[in-house]
N, C-alpha and C positions, 0 to 999 in steps of 0.2 A: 390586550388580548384577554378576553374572558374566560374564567375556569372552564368552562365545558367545551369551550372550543380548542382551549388548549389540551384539552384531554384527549380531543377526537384525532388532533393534529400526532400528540404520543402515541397513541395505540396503531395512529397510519403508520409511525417511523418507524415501530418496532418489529409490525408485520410486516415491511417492506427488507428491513436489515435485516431480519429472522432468516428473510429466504435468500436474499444474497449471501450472509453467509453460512447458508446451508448449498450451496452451486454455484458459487464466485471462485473457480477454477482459475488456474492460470496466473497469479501472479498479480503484487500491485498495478500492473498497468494493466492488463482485465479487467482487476478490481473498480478502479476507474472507468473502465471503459461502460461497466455495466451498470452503476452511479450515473452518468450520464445520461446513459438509453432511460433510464427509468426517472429520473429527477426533473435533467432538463426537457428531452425529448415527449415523452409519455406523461408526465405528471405539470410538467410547467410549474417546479415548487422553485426553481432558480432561471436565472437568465443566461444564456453562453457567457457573457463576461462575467459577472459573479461566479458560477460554477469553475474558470480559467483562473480566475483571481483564487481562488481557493486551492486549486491545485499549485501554483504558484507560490502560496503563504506556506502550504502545508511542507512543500519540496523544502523551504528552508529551515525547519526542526528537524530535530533527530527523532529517531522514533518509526512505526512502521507508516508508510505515508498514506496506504487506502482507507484504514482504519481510521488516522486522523483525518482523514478525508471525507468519512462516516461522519464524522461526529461535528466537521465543520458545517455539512449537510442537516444536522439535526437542530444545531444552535441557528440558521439560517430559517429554517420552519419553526420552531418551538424552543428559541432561546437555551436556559442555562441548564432544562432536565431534557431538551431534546438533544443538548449536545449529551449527556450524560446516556439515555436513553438508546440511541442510536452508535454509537460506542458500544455498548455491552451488548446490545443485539446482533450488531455483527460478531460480536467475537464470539459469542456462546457457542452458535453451534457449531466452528470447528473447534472451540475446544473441545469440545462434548463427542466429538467425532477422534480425534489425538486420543484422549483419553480410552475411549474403548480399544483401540488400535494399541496402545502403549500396553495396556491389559492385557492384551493378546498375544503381544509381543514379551514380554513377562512369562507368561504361562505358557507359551508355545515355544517358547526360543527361538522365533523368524518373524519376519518382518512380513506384512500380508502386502500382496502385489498388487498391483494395477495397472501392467503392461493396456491391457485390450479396451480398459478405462479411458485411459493419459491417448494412445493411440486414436481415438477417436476424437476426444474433446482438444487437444493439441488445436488440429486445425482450426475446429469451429472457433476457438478462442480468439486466434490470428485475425478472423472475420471482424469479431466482434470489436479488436482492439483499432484494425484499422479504418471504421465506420467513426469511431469518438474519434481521431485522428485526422479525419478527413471535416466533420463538425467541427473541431475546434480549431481546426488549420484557416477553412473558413474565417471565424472570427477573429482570430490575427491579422488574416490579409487585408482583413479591411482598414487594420490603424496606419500602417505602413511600409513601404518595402522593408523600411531597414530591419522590422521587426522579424520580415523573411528570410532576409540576410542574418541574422542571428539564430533562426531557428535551423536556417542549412549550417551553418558554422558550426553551431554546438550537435549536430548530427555526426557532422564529419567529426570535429573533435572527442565527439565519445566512442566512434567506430576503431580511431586511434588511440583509444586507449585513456584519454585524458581522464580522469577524478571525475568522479558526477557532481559533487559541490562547487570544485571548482569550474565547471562550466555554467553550471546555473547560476552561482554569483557574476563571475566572468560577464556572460550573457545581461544581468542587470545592471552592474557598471558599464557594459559598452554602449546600450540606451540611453543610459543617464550622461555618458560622455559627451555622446554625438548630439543630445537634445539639449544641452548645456551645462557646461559645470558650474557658470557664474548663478546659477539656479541657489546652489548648494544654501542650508541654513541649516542650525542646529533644530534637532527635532526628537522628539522623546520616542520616536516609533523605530530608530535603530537600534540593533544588538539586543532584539529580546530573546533571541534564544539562548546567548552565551547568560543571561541575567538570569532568566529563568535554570538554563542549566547549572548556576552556582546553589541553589538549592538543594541539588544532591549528591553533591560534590564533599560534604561533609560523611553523607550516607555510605560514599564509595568509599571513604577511607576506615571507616566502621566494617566494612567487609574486608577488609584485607586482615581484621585484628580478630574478630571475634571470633571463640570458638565453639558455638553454638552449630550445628551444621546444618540445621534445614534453615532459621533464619541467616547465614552465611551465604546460604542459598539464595532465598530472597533478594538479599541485599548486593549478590554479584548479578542479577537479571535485573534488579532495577539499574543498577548502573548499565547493562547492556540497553537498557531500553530509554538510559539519558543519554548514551551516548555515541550510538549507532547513527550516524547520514547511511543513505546508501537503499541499498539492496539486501535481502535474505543473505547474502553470499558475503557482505559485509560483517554480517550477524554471527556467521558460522567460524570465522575467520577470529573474533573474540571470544568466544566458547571454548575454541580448538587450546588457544592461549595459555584459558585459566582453566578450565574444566581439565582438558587432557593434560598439557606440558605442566602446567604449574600444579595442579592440584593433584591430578591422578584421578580426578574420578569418575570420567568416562574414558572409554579403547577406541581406537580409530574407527575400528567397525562400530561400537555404537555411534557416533559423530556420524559416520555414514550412513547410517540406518535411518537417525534421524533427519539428514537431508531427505533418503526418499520421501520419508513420512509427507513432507514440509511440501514436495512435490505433489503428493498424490491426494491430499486432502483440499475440501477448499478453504475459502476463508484467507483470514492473514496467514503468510506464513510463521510470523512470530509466535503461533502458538505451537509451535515445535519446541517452543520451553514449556508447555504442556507437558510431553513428550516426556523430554530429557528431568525435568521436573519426579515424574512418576520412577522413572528407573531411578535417581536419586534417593529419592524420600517418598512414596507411594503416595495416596491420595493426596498428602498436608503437601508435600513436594511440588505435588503438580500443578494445586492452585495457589501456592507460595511462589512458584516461579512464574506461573501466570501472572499474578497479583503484579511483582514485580516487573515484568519487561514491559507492559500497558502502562501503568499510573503513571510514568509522565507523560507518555503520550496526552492523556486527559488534560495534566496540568501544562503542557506547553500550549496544547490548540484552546484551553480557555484564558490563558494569560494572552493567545493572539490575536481573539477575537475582537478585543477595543481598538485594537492597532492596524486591520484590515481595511475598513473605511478609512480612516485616518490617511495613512498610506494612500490611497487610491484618491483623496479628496486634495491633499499636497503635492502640487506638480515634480516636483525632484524624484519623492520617492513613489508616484504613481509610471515614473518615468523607470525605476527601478523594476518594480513588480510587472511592470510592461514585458521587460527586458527579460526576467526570472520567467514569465509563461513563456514566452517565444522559445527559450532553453530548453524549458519540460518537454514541449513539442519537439523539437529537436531529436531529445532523451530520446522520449516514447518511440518516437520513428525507431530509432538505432534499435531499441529496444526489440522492437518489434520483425527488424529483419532478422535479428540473431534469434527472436524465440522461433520466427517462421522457419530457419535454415533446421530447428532440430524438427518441430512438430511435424513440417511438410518433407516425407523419405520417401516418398513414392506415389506412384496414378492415385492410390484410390485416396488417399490424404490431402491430394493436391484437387480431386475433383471434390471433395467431401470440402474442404477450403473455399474454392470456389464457388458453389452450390449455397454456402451458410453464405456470403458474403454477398451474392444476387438476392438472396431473400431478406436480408438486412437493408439491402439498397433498395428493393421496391417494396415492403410492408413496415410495420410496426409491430411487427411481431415481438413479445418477449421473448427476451435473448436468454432467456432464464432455459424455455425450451427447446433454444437451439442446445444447448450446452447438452440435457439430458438426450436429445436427437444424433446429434455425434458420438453420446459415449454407446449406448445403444446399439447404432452402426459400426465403434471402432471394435466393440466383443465380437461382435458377428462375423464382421471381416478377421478380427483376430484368429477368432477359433476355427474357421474355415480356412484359415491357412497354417 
């Protein structure tokens, strides 16, 4: 790839992650959802199965998964400073968004709202999420049943409650089962997350000692950010731990505050340690704690990069990662009917729903303005009632 073409190829990643995550509402699987409409759908910079294959690789790090999701997208168009590039472009501007909100929350002592915000874009999001859904459901069905068989399983087993890890591995051992175990050979392309995760495993026990407190700081978000699988809710669940129980240094109400925050901004959620960062240790705080819960994300999705073809080019564990998308899909469903039971409360939510999801099915419209079109409507309708 030539300098100036790889320059053109950066400047697209970063305009394009700039405004996702300035309106990438709703939650990792939004976040994806709207990566999709724009990469594969609109742009044609990925293929449905590559685009699959990648949410797939990404589901098994720890770390926030749309974000590494960004950046598998960047390394996909413009290698090792598009992954870099496309990474920091999404996160910037919720941090930058956290950060004045944290300020405010500092200086005002309340949290600023976004009831008639969330109420609008709720729905639309629902739209958006079940459109990527429906696309990549498609290209599963075409490998196989059993693959549909797997994605209904791990639906049902996550509506009951099962671990999201363990269904998405689940899910790629039962592929690999059914399609043959005499398959099996040694192969350097397993257990990179646990190899990569022993990296900073030396880091996390440096935070439990030192008594420097904004690097203490740091070094307790990096380890939340080597070792989080999961959800926001995951994330919050570790914080509560050591920030409130063990350390004392945030009250339940702040912890609460900052979930709305995490809620009501777009972007990743993980820049809720933005947030929690700033009430800590003011500015150095909040990009100390940012600094920290991202960088492994960085270092796990480039340590995964030589191992994605690989994976996919090796029958056994192409046979795995088969099994690991079909689970995501599964997730995201589940996912997707619990975020619908809260966003959709009533007529005008459920036709606002509705309405985003017939224009997503019959145009190409950027989903970017449905998201601003629903929040628009949910004030409106808010404040009239």
């Amino acid at each position: 790839m030539d300098e100036i073409r790889e320059r053109s190829r950066l400047v697209e990643l970063a305009g394009l992650f700039l405004r996702l995550g300035a309106t990438a509402f709703g939650g990792p699987a939004a976040h994806v959802a709207m990566m999709h409409d724009e990469v594969v759908v609109r742009r044609r910079w990925m293929s449905e199965p590559d685009f699959l294959d990648g949410v797939g690789a990404t589901n098994l790090i720890p770390g926030p998964n749309s974000t590494e999701m960004a950046m598998h997208v960047g390394f996909a168009r413009a290698r090792w400073r598009g992954l870099i590039v496309a990474g920091l472009s999404f996160i910037l501007p919720a941090m930058l968004i956290v950060l004045a909100l944290a300020w405010a929350y500092v200086r005002y002592g309340r949290t600023p709202t976004g009831e008639g915000l969330l109420y609008g874009i709720g729905p639309v999001v629902i739209a958006i999420v079940l459109k990527a859904l429906v696309d990549l459901g498609r290209t599963a069905k075409k490998r196989s049943p059993v693959l549909i068989a797997v994605g209904l399983a791990a639906l049902v087993l996550y509506l009951l409650g099962l671990n999201e890890l363990v269904v998405l591995f689940g899910g790629g051992l039962v592929v690999f089962a059914l399609r043959g175990a005499a398959r099996l050979r040694p192969d350097v392309s397993h257990g990179v997350a646990p190899v990569l995760g022993s990296v900073f495993l030396p880091l996390v026990a440096i935070a439990e000692r030192t008594s420097v407190e904004l690097w203490r700081l740091f070094l307790l978000f990096l380890k939340f950010g080597a070792l989080v699988f999961g959800s926001g809710y995951v994330l919050f669940a570790f914080i509560r731990g050591d920030l409130v129980e063990r350390l004392g240094w945030l009250t339940e109400q702040q912890l609460v505050d900052a979930l709305a925050i995490g809620q009501l901004t777009p972007g990743p959620v993980f820049t809720t340690a933005t947030f929690i960062g700033y009430l800590l240790g003011g500015l150095p705080g909040a990009l100390l704690a940012t600094l920290g819960i991202f960088l492994p994300g960085f270092v796990f999705v480039a340590g995964l990069q030589p191992l994605v073809r690989l994976m996919r080019r090796r029958t056994w564990t192409g046979d795995v990662l088969d099994g690991v998308n079909a689970a995501a899909i599964g997730l995201m469903t589940g996912v997707t009917w619990q975020l619908a039971r809260t966003a959709i409360v009533d007529v005008p939510t459920a036709l606002l729903g509705v309405a985003a999801a017939v224009i997503l099915f019959a145009t190409r419209i950027n989903s970017g303005w449905l998201i601003l079109g629903g929040a628009a409507i949910g004030l409106a309708v808010w404040f009239a009632t």
